[in-house]
C-alpha positions as CSV (number, residue, x, y, z in Angstrom):
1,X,-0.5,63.6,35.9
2,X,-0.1,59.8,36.9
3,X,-1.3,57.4,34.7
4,X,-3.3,54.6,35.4
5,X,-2.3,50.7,34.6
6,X,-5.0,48.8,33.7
7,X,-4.8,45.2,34.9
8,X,-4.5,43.5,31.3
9,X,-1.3,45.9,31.2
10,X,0.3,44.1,34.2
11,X,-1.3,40.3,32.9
12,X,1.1,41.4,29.4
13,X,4.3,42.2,31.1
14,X,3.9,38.9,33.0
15,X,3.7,36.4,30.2
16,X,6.8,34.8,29.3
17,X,8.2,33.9,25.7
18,X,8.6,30.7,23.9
19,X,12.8,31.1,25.1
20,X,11.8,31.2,28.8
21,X,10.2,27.5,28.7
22,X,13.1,26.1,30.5
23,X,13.3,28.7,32.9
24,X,10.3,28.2,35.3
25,X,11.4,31.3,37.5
26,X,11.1,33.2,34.2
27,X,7.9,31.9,33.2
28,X,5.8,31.7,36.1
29,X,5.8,34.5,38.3
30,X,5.6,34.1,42.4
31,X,3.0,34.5,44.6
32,X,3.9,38.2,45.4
33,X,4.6,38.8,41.9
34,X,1.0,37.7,40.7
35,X,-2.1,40.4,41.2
36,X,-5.0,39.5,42.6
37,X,-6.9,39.3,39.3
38,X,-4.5,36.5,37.8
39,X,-6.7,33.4,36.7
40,X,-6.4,29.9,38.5
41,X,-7.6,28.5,34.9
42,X,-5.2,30.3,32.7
43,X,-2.4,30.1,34.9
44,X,-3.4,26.0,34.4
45,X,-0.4,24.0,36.5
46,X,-0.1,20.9,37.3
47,X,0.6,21.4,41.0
48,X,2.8,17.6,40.5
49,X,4.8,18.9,37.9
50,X,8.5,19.2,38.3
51,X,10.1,22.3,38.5
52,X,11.5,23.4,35.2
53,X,9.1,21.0,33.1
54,X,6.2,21.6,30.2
55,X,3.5,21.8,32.9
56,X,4.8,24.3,35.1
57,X,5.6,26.7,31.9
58,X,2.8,29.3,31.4
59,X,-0.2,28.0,29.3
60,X,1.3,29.4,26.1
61,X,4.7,27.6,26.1
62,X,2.5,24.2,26.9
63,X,0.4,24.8,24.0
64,X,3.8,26.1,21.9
65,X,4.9,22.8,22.7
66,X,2.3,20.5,22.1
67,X,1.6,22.1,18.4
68,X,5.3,21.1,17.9
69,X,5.3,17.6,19.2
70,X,2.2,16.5,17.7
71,X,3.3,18.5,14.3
72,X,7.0,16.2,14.4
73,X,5.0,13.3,15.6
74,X,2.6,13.7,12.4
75,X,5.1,14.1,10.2
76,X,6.9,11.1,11.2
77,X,3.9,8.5,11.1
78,X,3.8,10.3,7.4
79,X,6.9,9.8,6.5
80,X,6.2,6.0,7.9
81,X,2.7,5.4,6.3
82,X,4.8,6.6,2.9
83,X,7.8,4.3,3.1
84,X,5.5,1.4,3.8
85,X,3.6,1.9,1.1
86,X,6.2,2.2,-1.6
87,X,7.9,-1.1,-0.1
88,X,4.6,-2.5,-0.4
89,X,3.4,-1.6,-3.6
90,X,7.0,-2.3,-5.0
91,X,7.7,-6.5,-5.6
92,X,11.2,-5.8,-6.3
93,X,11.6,-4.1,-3.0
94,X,9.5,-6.3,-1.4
95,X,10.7,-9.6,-2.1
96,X,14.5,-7.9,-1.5
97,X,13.5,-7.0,2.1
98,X,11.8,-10.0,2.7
99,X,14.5,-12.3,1.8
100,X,17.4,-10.8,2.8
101,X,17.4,-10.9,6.6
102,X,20.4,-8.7,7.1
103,X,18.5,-5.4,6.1
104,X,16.8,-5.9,9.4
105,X,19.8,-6.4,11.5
106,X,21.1,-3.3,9.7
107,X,18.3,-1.3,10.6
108,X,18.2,-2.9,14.1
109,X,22.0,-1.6,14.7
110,X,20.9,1.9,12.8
111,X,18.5,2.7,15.5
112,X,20.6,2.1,18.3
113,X,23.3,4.5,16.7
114,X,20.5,7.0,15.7
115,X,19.0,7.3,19.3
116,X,22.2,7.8,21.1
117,X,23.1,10.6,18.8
118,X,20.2,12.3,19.2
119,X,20.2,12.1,23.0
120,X,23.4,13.7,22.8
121,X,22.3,16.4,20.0
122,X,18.7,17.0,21.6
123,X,18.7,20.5,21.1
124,X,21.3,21.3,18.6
125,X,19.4,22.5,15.6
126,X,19.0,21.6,12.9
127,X,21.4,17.9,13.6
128,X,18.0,17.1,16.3
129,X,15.9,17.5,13.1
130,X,18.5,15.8,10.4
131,X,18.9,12.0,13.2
132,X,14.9,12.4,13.7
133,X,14.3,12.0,10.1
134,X,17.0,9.3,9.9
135,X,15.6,7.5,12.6
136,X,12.5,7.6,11.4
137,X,13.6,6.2,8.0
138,X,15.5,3.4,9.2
139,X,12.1,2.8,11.0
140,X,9.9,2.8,8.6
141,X,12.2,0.3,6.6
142,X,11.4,-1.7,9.6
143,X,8.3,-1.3,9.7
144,X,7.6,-1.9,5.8
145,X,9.6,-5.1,6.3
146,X,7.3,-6.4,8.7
147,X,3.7,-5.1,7.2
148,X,5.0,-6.8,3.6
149,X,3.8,-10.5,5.5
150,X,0.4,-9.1,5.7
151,X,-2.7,-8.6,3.5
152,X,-3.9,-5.1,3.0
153,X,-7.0,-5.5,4.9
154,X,-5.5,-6.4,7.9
155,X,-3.2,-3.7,7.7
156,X,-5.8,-1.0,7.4
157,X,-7.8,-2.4,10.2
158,X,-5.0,-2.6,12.6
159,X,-4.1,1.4,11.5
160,X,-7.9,2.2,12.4
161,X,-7.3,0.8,15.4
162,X,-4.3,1.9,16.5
163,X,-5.4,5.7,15.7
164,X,-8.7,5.2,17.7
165,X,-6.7,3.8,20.6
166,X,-3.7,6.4,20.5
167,X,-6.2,9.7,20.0
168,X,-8.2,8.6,22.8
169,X,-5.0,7.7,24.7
170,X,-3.5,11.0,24.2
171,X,-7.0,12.6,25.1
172,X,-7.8,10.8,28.4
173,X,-3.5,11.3,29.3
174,X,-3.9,15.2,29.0
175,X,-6.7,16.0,31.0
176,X,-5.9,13.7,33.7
177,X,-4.6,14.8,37.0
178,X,-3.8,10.8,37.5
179,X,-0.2,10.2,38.4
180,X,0.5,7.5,35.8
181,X,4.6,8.3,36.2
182,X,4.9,6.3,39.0
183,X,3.8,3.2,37.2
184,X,6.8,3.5,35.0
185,X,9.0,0.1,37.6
186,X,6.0,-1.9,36.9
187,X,5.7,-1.1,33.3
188,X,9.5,-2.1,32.6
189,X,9.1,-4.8,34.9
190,X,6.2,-6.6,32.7
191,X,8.1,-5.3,29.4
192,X,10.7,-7.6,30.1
193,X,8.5,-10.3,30.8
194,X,7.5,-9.2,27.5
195,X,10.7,-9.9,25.8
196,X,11.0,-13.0,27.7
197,X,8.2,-14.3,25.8
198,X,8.5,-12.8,22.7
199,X,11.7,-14.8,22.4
200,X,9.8,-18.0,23.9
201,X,7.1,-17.6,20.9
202,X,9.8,-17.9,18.4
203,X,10.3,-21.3,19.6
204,X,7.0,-22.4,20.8
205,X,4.2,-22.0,18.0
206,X,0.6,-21.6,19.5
207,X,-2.1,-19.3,18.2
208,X,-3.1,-19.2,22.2
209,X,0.4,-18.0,23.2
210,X,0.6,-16.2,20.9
211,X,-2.3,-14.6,21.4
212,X,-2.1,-13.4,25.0
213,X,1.7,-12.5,24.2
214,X,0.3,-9.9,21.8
215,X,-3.0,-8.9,24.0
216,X,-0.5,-8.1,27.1
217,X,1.8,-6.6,24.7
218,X,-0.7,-4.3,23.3
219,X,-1.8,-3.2,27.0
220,X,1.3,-2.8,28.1
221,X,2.1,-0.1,24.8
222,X,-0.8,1.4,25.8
223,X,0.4,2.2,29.5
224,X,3.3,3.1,27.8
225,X,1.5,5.5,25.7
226,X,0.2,7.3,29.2
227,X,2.7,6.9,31.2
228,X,5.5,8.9,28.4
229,X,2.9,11.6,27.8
230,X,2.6,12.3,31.6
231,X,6.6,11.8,32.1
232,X,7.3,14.8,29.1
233,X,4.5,17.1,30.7
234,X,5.4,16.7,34.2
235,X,9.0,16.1,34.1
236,X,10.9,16.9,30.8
237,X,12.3,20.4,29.2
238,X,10.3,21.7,27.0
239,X,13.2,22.5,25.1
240,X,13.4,18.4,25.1
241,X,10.6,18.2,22.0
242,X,12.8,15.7,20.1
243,X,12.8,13.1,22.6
244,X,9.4,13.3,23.2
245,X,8.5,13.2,19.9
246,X,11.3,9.7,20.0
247,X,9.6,8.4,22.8
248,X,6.2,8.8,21.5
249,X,6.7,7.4,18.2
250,X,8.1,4.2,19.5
251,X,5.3,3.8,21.9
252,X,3.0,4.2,19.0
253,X,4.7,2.0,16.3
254,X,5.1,-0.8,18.7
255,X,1.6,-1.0,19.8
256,X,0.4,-0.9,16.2
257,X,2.5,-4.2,15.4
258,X,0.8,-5.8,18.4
259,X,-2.7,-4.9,17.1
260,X,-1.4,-5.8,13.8
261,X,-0.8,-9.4,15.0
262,X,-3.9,-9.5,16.9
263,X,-5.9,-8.3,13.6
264,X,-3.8,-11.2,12.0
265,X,-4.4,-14.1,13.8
266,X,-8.1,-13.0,14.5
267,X,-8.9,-13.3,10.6
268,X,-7.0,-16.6,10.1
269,X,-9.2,-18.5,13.1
């Protein structure tokens, strides 16, 4: 007697594993391949996305990967919040980092070295997870360095801030269907107008410069922010969760020094 295959039977033997996310062949099936019954909302793609990227994996690997990007990227603005602190809350270590300027340039030099060698060892495990967590020391030594020159209030505030701005960021960036990649020429274009000034306000002292030198700084993290989130969904491995997780942290550290600078400057006029 022939048995019957029910449709949830042939929706099973279609979904892919966590292995097959860099494999879109594997993941998705073809139009012949896919029964009548197969859902437009679970099947969820980006119709933009690059062939091979996060977005054009079934909804599962997506979500696989987002839990682990936003799980790294938590831990790392843990491990941040932590290190800052304890510099801080510590004179000894606080007046060493502030008066010894070559414990940035050693962290400066670090962080090249760091993000080279994890482009290179993006997916060897665990040597991806080992440079993460150094890079995201040496950053937070950074970091602590430059929150030391500022009273605690004004560092809270500017945290608030930046997690308002970065959740609703990330939330607006997700269920977009806004092309926000091809922005990316005129983002580097203004960053290096950025730097241009940045190195300018270190010679010219205004609090009006300076001010608009942060405000456009802070934007331009911000289309930043959007424009990486759309480039790892629509373009990168998912395979690749290290540098986004790189890319994402930077992008978020950077605009919470701007707001920090803003906050600043705001309570001193």
């Amino acid at each position: 007697m022939a048995s019957i295959r029910m449709p949830r039977d042939d929706e099973e033997a279609l979904l892919p594993d966590y292995e097959d996310a860099g494999n879109t062949r594997t993941a998705q099936p073809t139009q012949a391949q896919r029964p009548h019954f197969w859902p437009k909302d679970i099947e969820g793609m980006n119709p933009d996305a690059k062939e091979g990227s996060v977005n054009s994996a079934h909804v599962h690997i997506r979500m696989a990967f987002l839990r682990k990007v936003f799980g790294i990227l938590s831990f790392q603005i843990v491990l941040t919040t932590a290190i800052c602190a304890a510099i801080y809350m510590t004179p000894g270590v606080k007046g060493f980092v502030q008066n010894n300027g070559w414990v940035l340039l050693m962290t400066l030099f670090g962080s090249i070295g760091l993000i080279i060698a994890m482009h290179i060892h993006a997916r060897n495990v665990p040597t991806n997870y080992i440079l993460l967590a150094s890079f995201t020391v040496v950053q937070a030594l950074t970091l602590g360095t430059l929150v030391s020159l500022f009273e605690v209030d004004v560092i809270l505030e500017a945290a608030l801030l930046t997690t308002v701005i970065v959740f609703s960021l990330f939330v607006y960036t997700l269920q977009s269907k806004k092309d926000f990649v091809k922005h990316y020429a005129i983002a580097y274009s203004f960053l290096g107008i950025l730097l241009m000034a940045s190195v300018f306000q270190i010679f010219f002292h205004s609090p009006a410069f300076n001010f608009f030198v942060n405000v456009g700084g802070a934007a331009l993290f911000c289309l930043f922010l959007m424009i990486d989130l759309d480039l790892i969904m629509n373009h990168m491995n998912a395979e690749d969760y290290i540098l986004a997780c790189i890319t994402l942290y930077m992008d978020v550290i950077n605009l919470f020094i701007r707001i920090l600078q803003l906050v600043a400057e705001a309570q001193r006029q």
